[in-house]
PLY file of the C-alpha trace (Angstrom):
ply
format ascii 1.0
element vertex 264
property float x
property float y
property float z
element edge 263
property int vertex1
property int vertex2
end_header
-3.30 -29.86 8.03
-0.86 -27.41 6.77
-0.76 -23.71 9.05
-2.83 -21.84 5.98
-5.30 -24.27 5.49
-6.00 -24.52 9.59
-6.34 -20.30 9.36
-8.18 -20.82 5.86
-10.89 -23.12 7.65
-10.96 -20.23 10.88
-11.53 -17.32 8.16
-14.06 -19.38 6.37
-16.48 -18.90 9.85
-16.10 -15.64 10.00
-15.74 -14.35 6.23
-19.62 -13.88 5.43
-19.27 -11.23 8.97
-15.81 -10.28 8.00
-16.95 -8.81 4.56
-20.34 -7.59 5.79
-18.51 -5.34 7.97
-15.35 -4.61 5.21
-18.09 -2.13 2.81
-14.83 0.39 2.13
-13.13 -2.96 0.06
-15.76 -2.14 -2.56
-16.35 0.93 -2.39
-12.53 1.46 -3.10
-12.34 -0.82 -5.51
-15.15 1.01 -7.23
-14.17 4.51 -7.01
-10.57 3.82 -8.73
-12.72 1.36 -11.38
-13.90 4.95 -11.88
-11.16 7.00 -11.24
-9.07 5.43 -14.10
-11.66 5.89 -16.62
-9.45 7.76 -19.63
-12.36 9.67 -20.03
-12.44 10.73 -16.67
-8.42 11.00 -16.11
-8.92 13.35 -19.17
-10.91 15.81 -17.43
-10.00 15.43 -13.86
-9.36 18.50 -11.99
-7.45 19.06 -8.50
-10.16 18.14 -6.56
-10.67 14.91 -8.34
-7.61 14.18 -7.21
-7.23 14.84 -3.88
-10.48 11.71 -3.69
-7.76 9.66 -3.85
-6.76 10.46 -0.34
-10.13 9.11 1.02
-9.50 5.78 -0.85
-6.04 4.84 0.24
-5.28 2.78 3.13
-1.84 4.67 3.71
-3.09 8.05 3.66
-5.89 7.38 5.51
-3.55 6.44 8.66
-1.08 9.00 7.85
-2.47 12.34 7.18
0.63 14.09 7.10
1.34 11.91 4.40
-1.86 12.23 2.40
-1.40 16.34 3.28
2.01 16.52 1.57
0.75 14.79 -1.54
-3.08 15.58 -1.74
-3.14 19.10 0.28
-2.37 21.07 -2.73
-1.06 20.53 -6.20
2.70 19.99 -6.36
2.10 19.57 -10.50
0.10 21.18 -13.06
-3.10 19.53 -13.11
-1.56 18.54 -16.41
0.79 16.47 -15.16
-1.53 13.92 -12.92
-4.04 13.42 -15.97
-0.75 12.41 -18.01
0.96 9.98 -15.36
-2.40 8.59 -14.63
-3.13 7.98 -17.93
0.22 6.55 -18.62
-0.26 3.95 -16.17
-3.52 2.92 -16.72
-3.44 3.45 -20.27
-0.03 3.57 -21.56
1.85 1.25 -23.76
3.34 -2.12 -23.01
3.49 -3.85 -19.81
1.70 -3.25 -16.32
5.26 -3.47 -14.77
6.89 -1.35 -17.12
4.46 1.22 -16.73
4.51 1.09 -13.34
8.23 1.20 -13.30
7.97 4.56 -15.39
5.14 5.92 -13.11
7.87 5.27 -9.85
11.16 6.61 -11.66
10.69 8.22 -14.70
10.17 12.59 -13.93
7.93 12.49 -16.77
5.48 10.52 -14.90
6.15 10.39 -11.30
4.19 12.21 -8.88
5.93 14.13 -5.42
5.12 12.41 -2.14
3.81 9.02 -3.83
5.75 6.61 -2.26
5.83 2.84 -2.25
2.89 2.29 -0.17
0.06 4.37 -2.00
1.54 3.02 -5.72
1.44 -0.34 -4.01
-2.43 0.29 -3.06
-3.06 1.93 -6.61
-1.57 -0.83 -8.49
-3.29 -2.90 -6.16
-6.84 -1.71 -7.03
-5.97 -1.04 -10.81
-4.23 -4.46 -12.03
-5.86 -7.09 -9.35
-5.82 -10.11 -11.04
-1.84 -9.13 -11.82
-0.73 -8.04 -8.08
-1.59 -8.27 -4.40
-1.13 -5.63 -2.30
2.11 -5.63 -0.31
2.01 -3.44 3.68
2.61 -4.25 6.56
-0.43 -6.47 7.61
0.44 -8.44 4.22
3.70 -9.17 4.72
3.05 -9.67 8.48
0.33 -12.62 7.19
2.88 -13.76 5.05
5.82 -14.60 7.41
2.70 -15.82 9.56
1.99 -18.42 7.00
5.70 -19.44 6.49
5.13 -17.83 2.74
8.73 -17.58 1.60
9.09 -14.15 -0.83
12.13 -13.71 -3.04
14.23 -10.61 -1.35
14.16 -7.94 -3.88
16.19 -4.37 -4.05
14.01 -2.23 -1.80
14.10 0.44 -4.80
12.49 -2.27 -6.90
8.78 -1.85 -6.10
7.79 -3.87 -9.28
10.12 -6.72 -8.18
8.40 -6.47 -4.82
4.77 -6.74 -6.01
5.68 -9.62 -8.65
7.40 -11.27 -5.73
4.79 -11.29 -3.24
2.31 -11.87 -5.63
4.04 -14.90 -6.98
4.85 -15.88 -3.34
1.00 -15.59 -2.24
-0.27 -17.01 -5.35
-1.08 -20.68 -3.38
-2.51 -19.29 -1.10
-5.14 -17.64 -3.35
-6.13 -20.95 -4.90
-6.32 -22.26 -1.45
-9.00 -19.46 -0.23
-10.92 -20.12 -3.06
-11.20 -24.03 -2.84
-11.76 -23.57 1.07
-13.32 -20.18 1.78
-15.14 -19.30 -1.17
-15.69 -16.70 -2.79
-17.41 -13.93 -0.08
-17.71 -11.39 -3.34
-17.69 -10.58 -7.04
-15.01 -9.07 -6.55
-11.34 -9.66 -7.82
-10.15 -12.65 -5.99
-6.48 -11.00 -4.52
-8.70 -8.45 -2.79
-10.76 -11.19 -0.70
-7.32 -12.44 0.03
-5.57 -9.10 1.31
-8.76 -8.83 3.51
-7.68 -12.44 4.97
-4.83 -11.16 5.41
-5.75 -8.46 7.48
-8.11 -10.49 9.31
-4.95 -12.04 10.14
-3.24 -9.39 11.52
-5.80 -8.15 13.77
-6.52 -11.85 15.08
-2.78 -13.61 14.87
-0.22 -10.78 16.12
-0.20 -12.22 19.55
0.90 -15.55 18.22
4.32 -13.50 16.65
4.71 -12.31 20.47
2.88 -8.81 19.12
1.91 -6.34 21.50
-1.52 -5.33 20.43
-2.15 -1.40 21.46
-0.57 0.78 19.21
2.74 2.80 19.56
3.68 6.26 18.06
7.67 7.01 17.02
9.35 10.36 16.56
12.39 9.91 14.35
14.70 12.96 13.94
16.57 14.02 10.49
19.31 16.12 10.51
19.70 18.48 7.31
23.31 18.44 7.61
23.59 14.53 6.83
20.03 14.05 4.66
17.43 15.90 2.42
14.17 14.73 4.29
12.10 17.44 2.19
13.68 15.79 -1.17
13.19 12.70 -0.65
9.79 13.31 0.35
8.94 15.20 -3.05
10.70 12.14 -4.75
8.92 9.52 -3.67
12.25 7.78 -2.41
11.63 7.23 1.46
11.35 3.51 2.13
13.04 3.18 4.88
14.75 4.73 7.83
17.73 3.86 10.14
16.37 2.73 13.65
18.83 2.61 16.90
17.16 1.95 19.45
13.71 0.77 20.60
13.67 -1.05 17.28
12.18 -4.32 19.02
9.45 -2.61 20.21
8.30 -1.22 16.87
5.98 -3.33 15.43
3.22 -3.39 12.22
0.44 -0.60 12.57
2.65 1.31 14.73
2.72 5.21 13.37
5.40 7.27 13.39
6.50 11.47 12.60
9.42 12.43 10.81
10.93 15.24 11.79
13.24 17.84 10.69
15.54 19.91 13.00
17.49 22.96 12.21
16.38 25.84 10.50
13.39 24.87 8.69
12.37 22.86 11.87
9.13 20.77 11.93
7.28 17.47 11.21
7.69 16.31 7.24
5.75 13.26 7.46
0 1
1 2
2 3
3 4
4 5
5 6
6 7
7 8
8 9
9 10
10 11
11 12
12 13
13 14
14 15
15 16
16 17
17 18
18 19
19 20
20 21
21 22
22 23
23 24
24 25
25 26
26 27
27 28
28 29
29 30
30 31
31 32
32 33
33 34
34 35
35 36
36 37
37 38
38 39
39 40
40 41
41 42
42 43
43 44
44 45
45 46
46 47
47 48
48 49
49 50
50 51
51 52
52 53
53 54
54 55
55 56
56 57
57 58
58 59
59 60
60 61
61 62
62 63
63 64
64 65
65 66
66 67
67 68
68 69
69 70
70 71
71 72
72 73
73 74
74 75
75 76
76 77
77 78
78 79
79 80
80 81
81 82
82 83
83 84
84 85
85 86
86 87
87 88
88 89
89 90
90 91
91 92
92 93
93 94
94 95
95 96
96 97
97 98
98 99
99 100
100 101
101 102
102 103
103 104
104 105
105 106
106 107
107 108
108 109
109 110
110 111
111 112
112 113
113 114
114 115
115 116
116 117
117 118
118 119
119 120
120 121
121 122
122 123
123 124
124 125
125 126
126 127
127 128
128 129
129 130
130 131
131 132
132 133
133 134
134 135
135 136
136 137
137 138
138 139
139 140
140 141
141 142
142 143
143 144
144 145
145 146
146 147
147 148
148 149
149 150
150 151
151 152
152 153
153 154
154 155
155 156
156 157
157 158
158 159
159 160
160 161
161 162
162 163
163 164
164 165
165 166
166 167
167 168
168 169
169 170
170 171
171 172
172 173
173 174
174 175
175 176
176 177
177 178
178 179
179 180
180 181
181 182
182 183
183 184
184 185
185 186
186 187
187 188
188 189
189 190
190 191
191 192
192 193
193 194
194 195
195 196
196 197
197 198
198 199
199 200
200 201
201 202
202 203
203 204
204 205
205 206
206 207
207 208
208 209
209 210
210 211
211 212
212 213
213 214
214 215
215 216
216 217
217 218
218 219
219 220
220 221
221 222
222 223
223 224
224 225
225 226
226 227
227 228
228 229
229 230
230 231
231 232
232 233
233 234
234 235
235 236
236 237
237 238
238 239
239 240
240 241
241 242
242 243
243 244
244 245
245 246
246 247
247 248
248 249
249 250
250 251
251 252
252 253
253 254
254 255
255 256
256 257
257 258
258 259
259 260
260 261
261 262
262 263
């Protein structure tokens, strides 16, 4: 018995529970079903919006995050209904689109990073891509999944990487679990994954509780407010304590100098 089919046969005790308790998977899932409407994006206003906030993992556990892209418009209202649009509705390819919706200053939105375009594209082209944080790729080196390394500017390559990589795995749910829901079958699967996380960390020599880190940019050196706007922070530098910093940790980013403070 192979390690994902022994953890396959675990979660298959404890899905029907598992999803009983897991309501916010569909409500999500419904409110972007929704959300991406063109009829709707065509009308939306600020406060349509800001919803999103409420329906994304990421800024759900980081409000700074979710206050620096959600607290108040950084666009013309104009601007959202048109990227939104474009990558629901646009022409050609999901990944090309998405590609656009990252890079492109037509399209892409301040203080959107990877991980809330990860979650969008995850709830708006399911059958296409898995999500891809921490407790996924945690599951993933759990389950000895081996994902082809990919430029970490590349967010598309990322997603068709780890979707590719976990795509086994999702036949293997479904022929042993089941399916728990009528919903798309890469959601079930990111939910195994998370039940995962919270039940398997110890077994990677995981400290459970939770940590908090306080990293420190200097404005002489880097433009923490820029790269914010941008979209472009994916990662940051760590010195020291770095083996204690684990998944589902949370962290502040924060500026000194003149314009002193927290940024994220």
């Amino acid at each position: 018995m192979t390690k994902t089919t022994e953890y396959l046969e675990a979660f298959k005790l404890q899905a029907p529970a598992w999803f009983a308790k897991a309501t916010f998977v569909r409500e999500y899932f419904e409110f972007f079903r929704t959300f991406f409407k063109r009829e709707n994006l065509e009308k939306a206003e600020w406060p349509d919006v800001q919803k999103i906030g409420s329906h994304l993992h990421c800024f759900q556990s980081m409000a700074m995050a979710q206050r620096n892209a959600l607290g108040r418009p950084n666009h013309p209202i104009e601007h959202y209904r048109k990227s939104f649009t474009y990558l629901a509705h646009g022409p050609g390819e999901p990944a090309e689109r998405i590609r656009r919706f990252c890079n492109d200053a037509e399209y892409r939105l301040e203080y959107f990073g990877k991980s809330a375009i990860s979650e969008l594209v995850g709830y708006l082209f399911p059958e296409q891509f898995m999500f891809v944080n921490a407790r996924d790729v945690f599951a993933a080196d759990l389950l000895g999944i081996s994902v082809e390394k990919q430029d970490s500017d590349d967010l598309v390559g990322e997603l068709e990487a780890f979707s590719k990589a976990t795509r086994q795995v999702a036949k293997q749910y479904e022929e042993i679990v089941g399916r728990q829901t009528d919903l798309p079958l890469n959601l079930e699967v990111d939910q195994f994954f998370s039940w995962l996380f919270e039940n398997r960390e110890k077994e990677k020599g995981i400290a459970s509780e939770k940590h908090y880190w306080l990293f420190q940019a200097n404005p002489d050196y880097f433009d923490l407010p820029g790269a914010l706007r941008a979209g472009a922070l994916h990662t940051w530098r760590v010195n020291k304590h770095k083996q204690h910093i684990k998944p589902g940790d949370q962290f502040v980013i924060w500026q000194s100098g003149k314009n002193s403070g927290a940024y994220a």
